[in-house]
Structure formats: structure tokens, C-alpha cells
C-alpha positions as CSV (number, residue, x, y, z in Angstrom):
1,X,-110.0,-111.5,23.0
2,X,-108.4,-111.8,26.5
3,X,-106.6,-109.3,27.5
4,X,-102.7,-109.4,28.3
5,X,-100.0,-107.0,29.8
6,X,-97.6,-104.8,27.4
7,X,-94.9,-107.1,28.7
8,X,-96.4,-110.2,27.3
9,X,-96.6,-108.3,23.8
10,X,-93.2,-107.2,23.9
11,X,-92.4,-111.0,24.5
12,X,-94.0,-111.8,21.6
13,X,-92.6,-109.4,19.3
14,X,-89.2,-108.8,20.4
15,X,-87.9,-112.2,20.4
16,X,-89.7,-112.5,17.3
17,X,-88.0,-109.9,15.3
18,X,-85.1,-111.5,16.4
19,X,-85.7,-114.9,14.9
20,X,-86.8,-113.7,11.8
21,X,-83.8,-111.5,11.4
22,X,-81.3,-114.3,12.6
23,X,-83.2,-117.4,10.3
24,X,-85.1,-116.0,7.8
25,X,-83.1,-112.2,6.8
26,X,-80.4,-113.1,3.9
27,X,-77.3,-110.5,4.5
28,X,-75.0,-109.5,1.5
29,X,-71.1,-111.2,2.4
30,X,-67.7,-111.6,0.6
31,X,-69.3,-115.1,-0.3
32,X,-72.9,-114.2,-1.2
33,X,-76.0,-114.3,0.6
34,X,-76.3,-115.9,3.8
35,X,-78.5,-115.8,7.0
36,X,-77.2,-114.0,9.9
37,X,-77.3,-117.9,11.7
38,X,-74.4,-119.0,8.6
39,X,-72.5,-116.6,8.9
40,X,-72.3,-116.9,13.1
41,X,-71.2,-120.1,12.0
42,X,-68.9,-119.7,9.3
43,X,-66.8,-117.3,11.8
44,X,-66.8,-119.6,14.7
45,X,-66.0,-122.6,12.4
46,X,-62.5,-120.7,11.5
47,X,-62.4,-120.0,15.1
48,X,-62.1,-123.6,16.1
49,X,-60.9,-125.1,13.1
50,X,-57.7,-126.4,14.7
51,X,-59.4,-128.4,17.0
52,X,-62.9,-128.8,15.9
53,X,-61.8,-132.1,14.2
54,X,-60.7,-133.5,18.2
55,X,-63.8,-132.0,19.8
56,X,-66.0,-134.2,16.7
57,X,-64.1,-137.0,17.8
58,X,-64.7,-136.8,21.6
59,X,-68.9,-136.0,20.8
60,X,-69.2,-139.0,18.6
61,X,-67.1,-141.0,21.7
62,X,-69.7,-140.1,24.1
63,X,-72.4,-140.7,21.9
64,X,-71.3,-144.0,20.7
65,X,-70.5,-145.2,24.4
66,X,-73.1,-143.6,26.2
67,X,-75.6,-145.5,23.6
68,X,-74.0,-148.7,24.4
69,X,-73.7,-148.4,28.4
70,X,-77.4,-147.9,28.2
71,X,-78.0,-151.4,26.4
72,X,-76.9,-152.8,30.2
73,X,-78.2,-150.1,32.3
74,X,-82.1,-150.1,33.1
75,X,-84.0,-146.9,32.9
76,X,-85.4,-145.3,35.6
77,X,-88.3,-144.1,34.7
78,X,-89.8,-145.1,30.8
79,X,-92.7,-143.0,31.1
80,X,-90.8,-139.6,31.9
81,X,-87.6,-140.1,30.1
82,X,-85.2,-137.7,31.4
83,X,-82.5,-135.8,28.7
84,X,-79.8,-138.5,29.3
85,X,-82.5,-141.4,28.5
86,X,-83.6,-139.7,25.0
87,X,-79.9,-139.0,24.4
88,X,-78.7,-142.5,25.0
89,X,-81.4,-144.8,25.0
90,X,-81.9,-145.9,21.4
91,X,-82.0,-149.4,19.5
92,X,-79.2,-151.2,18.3
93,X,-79.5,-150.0,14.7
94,X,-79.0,-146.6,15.9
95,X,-76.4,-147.5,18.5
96,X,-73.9,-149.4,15.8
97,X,-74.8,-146.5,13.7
98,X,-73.0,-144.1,16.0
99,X,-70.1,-146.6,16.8
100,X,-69.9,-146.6,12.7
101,X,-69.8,-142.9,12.7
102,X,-66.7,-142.7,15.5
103,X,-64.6,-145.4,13.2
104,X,-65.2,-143.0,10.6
105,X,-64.3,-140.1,12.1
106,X,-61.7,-141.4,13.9
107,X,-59.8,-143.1,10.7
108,X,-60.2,-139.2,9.1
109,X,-58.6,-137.6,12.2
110,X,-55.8,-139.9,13.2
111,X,-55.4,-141.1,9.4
112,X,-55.3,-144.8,9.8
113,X,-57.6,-147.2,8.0
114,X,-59.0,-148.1,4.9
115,X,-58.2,-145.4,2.2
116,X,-61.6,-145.9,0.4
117,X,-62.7,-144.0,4.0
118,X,-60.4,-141.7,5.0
119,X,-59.7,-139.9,1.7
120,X,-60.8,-136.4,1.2
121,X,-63.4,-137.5,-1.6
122,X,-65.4,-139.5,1.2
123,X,-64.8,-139.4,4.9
124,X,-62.2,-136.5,4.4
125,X,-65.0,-134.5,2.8
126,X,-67.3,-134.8,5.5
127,X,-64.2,-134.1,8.6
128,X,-62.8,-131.6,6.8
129,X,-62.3,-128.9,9.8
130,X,-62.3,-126.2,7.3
131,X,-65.6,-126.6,5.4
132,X,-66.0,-130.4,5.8
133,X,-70.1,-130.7,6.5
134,X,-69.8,-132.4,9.8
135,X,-67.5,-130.0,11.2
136,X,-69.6,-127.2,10.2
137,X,-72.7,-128.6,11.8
138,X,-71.0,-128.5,15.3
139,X,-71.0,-124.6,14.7
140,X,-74.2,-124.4,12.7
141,X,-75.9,-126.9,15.2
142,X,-74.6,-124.7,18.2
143,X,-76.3,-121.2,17.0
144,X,-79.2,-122.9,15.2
145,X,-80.0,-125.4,18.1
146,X,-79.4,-122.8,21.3
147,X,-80.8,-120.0,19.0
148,X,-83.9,-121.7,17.7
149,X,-86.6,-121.0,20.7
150,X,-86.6,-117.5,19.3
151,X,-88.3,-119.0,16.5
152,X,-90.5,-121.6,18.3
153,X,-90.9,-120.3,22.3
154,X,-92.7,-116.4,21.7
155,X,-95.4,-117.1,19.4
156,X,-94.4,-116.6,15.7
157,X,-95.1,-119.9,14.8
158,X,-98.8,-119.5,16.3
159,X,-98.9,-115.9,14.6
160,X,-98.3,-116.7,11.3
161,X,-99.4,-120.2,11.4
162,X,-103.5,-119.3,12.4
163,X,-103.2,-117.2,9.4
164,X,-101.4,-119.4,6.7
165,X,-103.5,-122.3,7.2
166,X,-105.6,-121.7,4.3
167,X,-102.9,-122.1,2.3
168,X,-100.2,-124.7,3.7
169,X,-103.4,-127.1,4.8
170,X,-104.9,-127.5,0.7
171,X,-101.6,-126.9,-1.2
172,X,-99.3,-128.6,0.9
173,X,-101.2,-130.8,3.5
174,X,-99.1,-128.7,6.6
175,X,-100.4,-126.7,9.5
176,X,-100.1,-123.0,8.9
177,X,-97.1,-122.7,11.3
178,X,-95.3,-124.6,8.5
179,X,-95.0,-121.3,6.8
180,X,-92.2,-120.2,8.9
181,X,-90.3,-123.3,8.8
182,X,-90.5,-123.7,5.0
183,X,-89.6,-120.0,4.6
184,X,-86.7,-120.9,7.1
185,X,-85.6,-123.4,5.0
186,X,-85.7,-122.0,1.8
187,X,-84.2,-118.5,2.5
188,X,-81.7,-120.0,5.0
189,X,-80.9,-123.4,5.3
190,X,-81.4,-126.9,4.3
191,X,-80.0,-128.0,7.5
192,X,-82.1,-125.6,9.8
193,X,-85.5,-126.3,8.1
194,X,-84.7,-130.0,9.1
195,X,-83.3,-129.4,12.7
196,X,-86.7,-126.4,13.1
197,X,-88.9,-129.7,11.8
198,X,-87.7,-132.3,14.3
199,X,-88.0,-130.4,17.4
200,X,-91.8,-129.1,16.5
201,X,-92.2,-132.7,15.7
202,X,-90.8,-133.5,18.9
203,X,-92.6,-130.8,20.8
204,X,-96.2,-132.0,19.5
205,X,-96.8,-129.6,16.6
206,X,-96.4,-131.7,13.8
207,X,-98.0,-135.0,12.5
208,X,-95.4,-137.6,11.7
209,X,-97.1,-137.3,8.0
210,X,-96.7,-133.4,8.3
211,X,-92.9,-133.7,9.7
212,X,-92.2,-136.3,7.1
213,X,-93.8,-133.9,4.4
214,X,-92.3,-130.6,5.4
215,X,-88.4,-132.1,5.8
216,X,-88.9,-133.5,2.7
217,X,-90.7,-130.9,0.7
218,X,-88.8,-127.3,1.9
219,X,-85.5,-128.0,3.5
220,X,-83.5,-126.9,0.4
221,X,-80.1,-125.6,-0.3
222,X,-79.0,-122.2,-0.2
223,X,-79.5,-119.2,-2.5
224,X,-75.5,-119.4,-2.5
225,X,-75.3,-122.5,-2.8
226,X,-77.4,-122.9,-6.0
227,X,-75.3,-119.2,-7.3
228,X,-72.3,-122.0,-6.8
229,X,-74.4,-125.0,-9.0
230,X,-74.5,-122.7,-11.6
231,X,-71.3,-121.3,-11.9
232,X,-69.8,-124.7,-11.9
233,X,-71.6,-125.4,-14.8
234,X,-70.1,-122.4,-16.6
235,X,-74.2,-120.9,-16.9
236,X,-73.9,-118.2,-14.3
237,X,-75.6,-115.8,-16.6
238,X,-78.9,-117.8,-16.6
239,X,-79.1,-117.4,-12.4
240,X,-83.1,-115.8,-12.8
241,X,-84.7,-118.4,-15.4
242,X,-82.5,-121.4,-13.1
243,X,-83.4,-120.0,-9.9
244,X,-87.5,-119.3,-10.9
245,X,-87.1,-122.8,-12.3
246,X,-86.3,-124.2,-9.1
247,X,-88.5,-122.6,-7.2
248,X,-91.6,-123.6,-9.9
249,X,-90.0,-127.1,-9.5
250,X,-90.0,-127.0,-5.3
251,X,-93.5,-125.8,-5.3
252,X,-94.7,-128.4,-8.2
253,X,-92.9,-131.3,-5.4
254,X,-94.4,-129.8,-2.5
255,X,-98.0,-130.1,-4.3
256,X,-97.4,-133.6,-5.5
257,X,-95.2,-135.0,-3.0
258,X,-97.7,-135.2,0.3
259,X,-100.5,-137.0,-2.1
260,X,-98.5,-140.0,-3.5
261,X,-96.2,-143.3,-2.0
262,X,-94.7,-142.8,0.6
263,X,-95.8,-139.6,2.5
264,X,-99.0,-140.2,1.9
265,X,-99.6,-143.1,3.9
266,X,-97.4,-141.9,7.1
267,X,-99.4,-141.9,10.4
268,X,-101.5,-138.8,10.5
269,X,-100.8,-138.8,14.8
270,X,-99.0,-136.8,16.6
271,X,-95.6,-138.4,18.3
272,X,-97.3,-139.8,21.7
273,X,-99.9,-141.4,19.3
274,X,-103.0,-139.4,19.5
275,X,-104.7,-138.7,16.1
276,X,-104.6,-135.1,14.3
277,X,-106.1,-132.5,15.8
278,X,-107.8,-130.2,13.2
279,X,-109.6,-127.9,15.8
280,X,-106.3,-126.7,16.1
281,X,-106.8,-124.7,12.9
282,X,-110.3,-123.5,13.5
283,X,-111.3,-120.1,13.3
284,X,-113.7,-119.0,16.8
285,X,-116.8,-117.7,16.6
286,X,-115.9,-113.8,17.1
287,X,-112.3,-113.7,15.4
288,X,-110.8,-113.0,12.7
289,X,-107.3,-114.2,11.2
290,X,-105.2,-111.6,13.0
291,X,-107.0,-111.5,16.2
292,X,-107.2,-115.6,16.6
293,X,-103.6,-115.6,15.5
294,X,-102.6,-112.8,18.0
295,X,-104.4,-114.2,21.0
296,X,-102.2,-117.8,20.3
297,X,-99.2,-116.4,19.7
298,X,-99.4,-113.9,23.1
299,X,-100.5,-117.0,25.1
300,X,-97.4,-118.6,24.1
301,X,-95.4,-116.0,24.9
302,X,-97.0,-115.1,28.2
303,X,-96.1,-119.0,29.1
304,X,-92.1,-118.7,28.0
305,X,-91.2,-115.6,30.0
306,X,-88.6,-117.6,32.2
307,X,-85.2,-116.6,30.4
308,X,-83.8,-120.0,32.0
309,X,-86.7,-122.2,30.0
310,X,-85.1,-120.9,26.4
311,X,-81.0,-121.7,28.0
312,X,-82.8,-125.0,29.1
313,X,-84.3,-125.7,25.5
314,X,-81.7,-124.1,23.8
315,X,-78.6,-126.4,25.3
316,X,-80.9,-129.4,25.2
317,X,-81.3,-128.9,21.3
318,X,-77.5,-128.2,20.8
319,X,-76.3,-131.9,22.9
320,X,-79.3,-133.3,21.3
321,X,-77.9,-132.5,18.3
322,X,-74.5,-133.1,18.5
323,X,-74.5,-136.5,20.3
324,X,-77.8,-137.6,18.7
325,X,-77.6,-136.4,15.4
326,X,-73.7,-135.7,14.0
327,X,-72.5,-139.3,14.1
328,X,-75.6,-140.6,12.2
329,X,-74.6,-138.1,9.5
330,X,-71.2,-139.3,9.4
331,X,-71.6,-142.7,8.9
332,X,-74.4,-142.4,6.7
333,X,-72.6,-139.6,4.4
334,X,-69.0,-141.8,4.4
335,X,-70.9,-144.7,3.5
336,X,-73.0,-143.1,0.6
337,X,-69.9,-141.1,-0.4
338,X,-67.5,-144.2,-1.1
339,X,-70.1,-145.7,-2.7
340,X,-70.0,-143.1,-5.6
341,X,-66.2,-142.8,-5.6
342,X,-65.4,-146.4,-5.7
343,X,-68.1,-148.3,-7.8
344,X,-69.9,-148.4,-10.6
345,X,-72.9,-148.6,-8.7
346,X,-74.2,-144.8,-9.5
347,X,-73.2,-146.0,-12.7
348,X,-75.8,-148.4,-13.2
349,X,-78.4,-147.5,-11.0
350,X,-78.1,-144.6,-13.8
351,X,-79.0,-146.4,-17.0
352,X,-82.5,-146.2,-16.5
353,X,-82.5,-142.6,-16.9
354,X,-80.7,-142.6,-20.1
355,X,-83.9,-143.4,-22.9
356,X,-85.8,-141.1,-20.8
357,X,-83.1,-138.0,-21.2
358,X,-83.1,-139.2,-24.9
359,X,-86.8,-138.5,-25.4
360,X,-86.9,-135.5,-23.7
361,X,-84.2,-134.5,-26.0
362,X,-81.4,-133.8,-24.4
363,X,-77.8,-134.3,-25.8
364,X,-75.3,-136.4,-24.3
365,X,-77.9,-138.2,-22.5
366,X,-75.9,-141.2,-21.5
367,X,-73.2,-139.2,-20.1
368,X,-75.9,-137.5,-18.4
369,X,-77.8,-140.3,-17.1
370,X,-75.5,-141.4,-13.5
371,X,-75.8,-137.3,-12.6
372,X,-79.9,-138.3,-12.1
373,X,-78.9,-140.5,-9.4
374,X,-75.5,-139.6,-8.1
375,X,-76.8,-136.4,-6.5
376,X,-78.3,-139.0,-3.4
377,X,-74.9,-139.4,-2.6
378,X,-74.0,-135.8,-2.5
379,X,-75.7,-132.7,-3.9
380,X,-72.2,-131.8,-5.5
381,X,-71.4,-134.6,-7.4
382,X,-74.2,-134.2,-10.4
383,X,-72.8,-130.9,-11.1
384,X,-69.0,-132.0,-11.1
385,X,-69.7,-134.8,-13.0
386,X,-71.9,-132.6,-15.6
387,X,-69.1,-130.2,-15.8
388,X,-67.8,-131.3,-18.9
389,X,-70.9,-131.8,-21.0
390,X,-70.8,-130.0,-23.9
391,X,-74.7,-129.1,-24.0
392,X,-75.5,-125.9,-22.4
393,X,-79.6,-127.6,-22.4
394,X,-78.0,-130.8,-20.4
395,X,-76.2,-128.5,-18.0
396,X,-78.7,-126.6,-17.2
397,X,-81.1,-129.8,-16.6
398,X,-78.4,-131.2,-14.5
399,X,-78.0,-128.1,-12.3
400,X,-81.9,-127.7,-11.6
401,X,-82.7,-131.0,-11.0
402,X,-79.2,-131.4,-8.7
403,X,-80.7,-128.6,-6.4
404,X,-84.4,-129.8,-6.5
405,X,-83.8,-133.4,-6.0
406,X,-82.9,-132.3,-1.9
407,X,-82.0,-136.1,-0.3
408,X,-78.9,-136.0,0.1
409,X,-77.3,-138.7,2.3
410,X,-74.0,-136.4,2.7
411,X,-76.3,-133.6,4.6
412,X,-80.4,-133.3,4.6
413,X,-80.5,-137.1,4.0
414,X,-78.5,-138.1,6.7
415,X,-79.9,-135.5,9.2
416,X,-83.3,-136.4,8.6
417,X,-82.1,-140.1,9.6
418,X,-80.7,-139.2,12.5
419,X,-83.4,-137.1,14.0
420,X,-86.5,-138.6,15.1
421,X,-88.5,-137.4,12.0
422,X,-90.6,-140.7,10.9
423,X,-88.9,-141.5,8.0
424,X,-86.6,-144.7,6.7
425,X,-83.7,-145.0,4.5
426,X,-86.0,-146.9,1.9
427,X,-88.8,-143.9,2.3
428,X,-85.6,-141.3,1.3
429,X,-84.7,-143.4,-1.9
430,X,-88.4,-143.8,-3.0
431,X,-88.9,-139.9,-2.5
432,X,-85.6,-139.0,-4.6
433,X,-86.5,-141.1,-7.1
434,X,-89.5,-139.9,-7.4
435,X,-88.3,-135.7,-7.0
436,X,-86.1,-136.7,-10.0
437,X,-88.3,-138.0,-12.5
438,X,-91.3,-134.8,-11.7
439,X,-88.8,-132.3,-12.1
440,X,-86.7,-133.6,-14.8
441,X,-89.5,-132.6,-17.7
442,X,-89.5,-129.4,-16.1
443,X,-86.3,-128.8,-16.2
444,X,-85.7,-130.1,-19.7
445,X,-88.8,-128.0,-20.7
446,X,-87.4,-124.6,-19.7
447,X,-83.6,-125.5,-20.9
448,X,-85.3,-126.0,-24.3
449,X,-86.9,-122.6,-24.1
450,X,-84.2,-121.2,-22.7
451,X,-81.1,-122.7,-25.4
């Protein structure tokens, strides 16, 4: 094993510590459990609530116009893109995308436009500069994003990753270093395990098959937030059989998920092009687990001991984030989120699911039914809607499979679309369809034992 200074190790294990404690460690608060990364957010968010609203508006300006200056402005250099190119520099889908998002926002803020948009059900939801989802990602982005290399820059990733493989590669068809960013996810944050997946993706770590996998496959909601799912469904007593129910279910979809339509056919190469690379994973002749894993992780470290590298990566995740990634979730969530408020079309798309509630035998199945689907629009909806239902079984159903289903176009949907994860708006439908209908039996299985 080569041989390194005591600095390099403390480079690799102080920074460490510190990731796993701000990303991955849930802390006790007046509002439940959170991640030490929330709750930075949740006190800066009150902070700037009186003008977050103005500063969403002047980020989704400058990503809106920036994007369309570049459609007249040449670039300098294509083959070394500099951070202004792969800020502003994208195709017209994306660039009327962003220009949708400013409308959006900018009908919510100044309160002109088409009620149907700037009402707090749909766009008002989303801008809300008290807990609205797109105002809170300005905060969340800005300690998640500049905070992140903590995770990523000193070697955890490598640490952990050389010695999970044997178990992310068969179960889930990841890399080891997934581990960390599925662990991210599920302890902390939907958002976070998305934003963590995008910049390995980004950085070369991750296949687009494995980025598409792991965004779609661990970035879940919160342990608070599914303590909230229950309690709105008046079966806060049942948190341990609903929350080992989820968790059965997520592992179940992580299994199933990578081997069917559509992850399985993503590209298995890396973001410049170049095929996987499974002698990443191999063990050297002379190593063990620990050892092969230590010697990656402290070569990493010993690369990123340059303070300014981690401001550098840090601030370029937090613009990329904002001006790249907050409009797309506006217009996107607005969009989704007038479609369930104003038509029937949840409705509908709904009706399908209503003989299949019936034979699983579930009451009230064709009130039910639009709760399957609704939940693409937001992961709130099912459970308001479900509310009422007089069936504690149906409840219960509709509170797992709310939390398990994880598109939602109002957050992990919508984030995933605006990152450069390879996946399409068609790909997220196909997947939440498909979440639905294997963890629906599940669900309905265990509320039958349960009631």
C-alpha cells in the first residue's frame, strides 16, 4: 500500500466526519428529525423570507436571459466549456423552459396573470417565501451545493464505495460509492440525493444508466416528512409497520427497478461517452477491502488539499444550481400542479386503478383510485385527497404508496429534469407508473394484516 503523510489522513477523515454529520446524521428539532444540512436551511429560509421571493425572481432573470443571449453569441471554445458556457449554453427546450419558469414566478411575485397560476394551490405553492419548495431550494441548494465536496472531494465516496460494491453492483446494478448517496438520500433528503447524483454524474463517477437508476431508486422523502403522511391520514400510531413498509417497498423498487423498461436500456457510458469501466471495482492482487478502499480514498484526498478547489466546486454547484436548475422546477412543478387543481385529468388518468384496488380488496376503491396517480403532481396531494376515506386499510395504502411512488414533478421530478441526469419526461411517467403498481400489493398486503 503506498505510503502517505498524517496530513493526507487527517484530509481524509476530518472532512469526512464532517459530511456525514452535516448529510447523513438526523438531529432531534421542534419539527422532528432533520439533517444538520435542513435545518441550516430552514433558519436561513426565515432569514431571507422577505426577500427571497425578489432574489428567485432576479436568478430565474439571469437564467432565462443569459440562456437566450447565448442562442446569438458563439462559443469560444466547445471543447473546454468554461462555467458560463455550461450555465448558459443549452437547447431551446431548456431555454423556453427557463423563460416559462420566470413567467411563473414572476405572475406569483408581482400577482398579475392568469389565476389558474398564481394561486397558492399551484404557482403560490411552489413561491411561497415561507415554505414554498422553490424558495426553500435557494437555501437548501446554497448549503447542500457549497457544502457538498465534503462528501465527494476527501475520499468517503472511494472508502466506502471499494467496500460496498458487493452489494450495490448485484442488488441494485450501482457502484459501491452509491452507498453514500442512497444513504444521503434516504436519511436526509430527496432533494440532496438528486443534486449528490448529478454532480458524480457530472464528475465521471456514474454511468448515465447508474445516475438514472440511483435518482430514481433512493432519493426519497424525509423521515419527517413521511411522520407528516401519516398523521394527515389520522394513522400516526401505525409510524413502525408504515415506515418498515416503505422501506421493504424502496428496497423491493430498487431491486426491480434497474432490470426492467426504462432504466434498463439507458447507456451504460460514462458522460464524455466512454463505456463502463468495471476495473474500477476490482479488488488488487495484495488487498483487501479496507486496505484497497483506504489507499483510494487517501489518494483522493491527498489530490483536494487546496482549500480554494472545494470554494471553487462549492460556488460552482450553488450557481449551477440556482440558474440551471430552480427555474426548470418552477415551470415544471406550476405546470403539473394546475393540471391537478383545474382538470379532471388526474381524474381519469385514475380509472384504471380502480378494478385493480377492488381486487386487492380495498374499500372505497374508486374514491381511491385518482390518489394512484395524483401523487406525480405532488407527493402531498394523494394524502389530502385520501383524507376523508373512511377505510383505515385504504389510508394506509394511500400513505405508503404516496411516499414510495418518489416522481414528483413539484420537487424530485422536476429536479431530476433540470439537472443533466439522462432522463426524459416520458422516462419519469413510465417509472411512476410502474413504482405504483409494485408497491401497491405490498402496501395493500400489509394494511390487510395490519387492519
Amino acid at each position: 500500500m503506498k505510503k502517505y503523510a498524517v496530513s493526507t489522513y487527517v484530509y481524509f477523515i476530518i472532512p469526512s466526519l464532517i459530511g456525514i454529520f452535516l448529510f447523513m446524521t438526523p438531529v432531534l428539532t421542534e419539527e422532528g428529525w432533520k439533517v444538520p444540512i435542513a435545518i441550516l436551511a430552514n433558519v436561513l429560509a426565515t432569514i431571507v423570507a422577505p426577500i427571497i421571493s425578489y432574489f428567485t425572481i432576479l436568478m430565474f432573470a439571469i437564467s432565462a436571459i443569459g440562456a437566450l443571449m447565448a442562442k446569438f453569441i458563439p462559443r469560444k471554445n466547445v471543447k473546454e466549456p468554461s462555467m458560463l458556457d455550461t450555465l448558459f449554453y443549452v437547447n431551446w427546450f431548456w431555454t423556453i423552459t427557463r423563460c416559462i419558469g420566470l413567467v411563473f414566478a414572476s405572475m406569483v411575485v408581482f400577482n398579475f396573470g392568469p389565476f389558474a397560476i398564481n394561486n397558492e394551490n399551484t404557482g403560490g405553492l411552489l413561491m411561497d417565501p415561507n415554505d414554498g419548495l422553490v424558495t426553500f431550494l435557494f437555501t437548501i441548494f446554497l448549503f447542500a451545493g457549497f457544502l457538498l465536496p465534503f462528501l465527494t472531494n476527501f475520499g468517503l465516496l472511494e472508502f466506502f464505495g471499494t467496500m460496498m460494491v458487493r452489494i450495490m453492483r448485484p442488488l441494485f446494478k450501482s457502484p459501491g460509492r452509491s452507498s453514500i448517496d442512497a444513504l444521503t438520500s434516504w436519511v436526509g433528503d430527496g432533494t440532496i440525493g438528486v443534486l449528490m447524483t448529478s454532480k458524480q454524474y457530472e464528475m465521471g463517477n456514474y454511468t448515465k444508466k447508474e445516475a438514472a437508476i440511483i435518482a430514481t431508486s433512493f432519493s426519497v422523502v424525509s423521515i419527517t416528512f413521511c411522520i407528516v403522511v401519516l398523521d394527515t391520514v389520522h394513522l400516526a400510531r401505525y409510524f413502525i409497520p408504515y415506515y418498515l413498509t416503505v422501506v421493504f417497498c424502496g428496497i423491493v423498487l430498487a431491486i426491480i427497478m434497474p432490470r426492467i423498461y426504462p432504466l434498463a436500456q439507458k447507456e451504460d457510458t460514462y458522460i464524455d461517452g466512454t463505456p463502463v469501466d468495471y476495473s474500477r471495482e476490482e479488488l488488487p492482487e495484495g488487498y483487501n477491502l479496507v486496505s484497497h478502499g483506504l489507499e483510494n480514498a487517501l489518494a483522493v484526498a491527498h489530490a483536494n488539499r487546496d482549500p480554494r478547489k472545494f470554494i471553487k466546486d462549492g460556488s460552482r454547484n450553488v450557481i449551477d444550481l440556482w440558474v440551471g436548475v430552480a427555474p426548470i422546477v418552477m415551470a415544471f412543478g406550476t405546470i403539473a400542479l394546475m393540471l391537478a387543481e383545474f382538470t379532471s385529468i388526474f381524474v381519469i388518468l385514475g380509472k384504471p386503478f380502480e378494478p385493480i384496488l377492488t381486487v386487492l380488496g380495498l374499500p372505497e376503491a374508486a374514491e381511491a383510485a385518482q390518489t394512484m396517480v395524483v401523487g406525480f403532481a405532488d407527493m402531498f396531494l394523494p394524502t389530502i385527497l385520501g383524507a376523508g376515506i373512511e377505510s383505515d386499510t385504504t389510508r394506509f395504502v394511500i400513505a405508503v404508496v404516496s411516499v414510495t411512488q418518489l416522481i414528483y414533478m413539484s420537487e424530485v421530478g422536476g429536479l431530476i429534469l433540470g439537472t443533466k441526469i439522462p432522463l426524459k419526461f416520458f422516462d419519469l411517467v413510465v417509472i411512476f407508473i410502474l413504482r405504483t403498481l409494485i408497491s401497491l400489493p405490498i402496501a395493500a398486503l400489509v394494511g390487510h394484516l395490519l387492519f
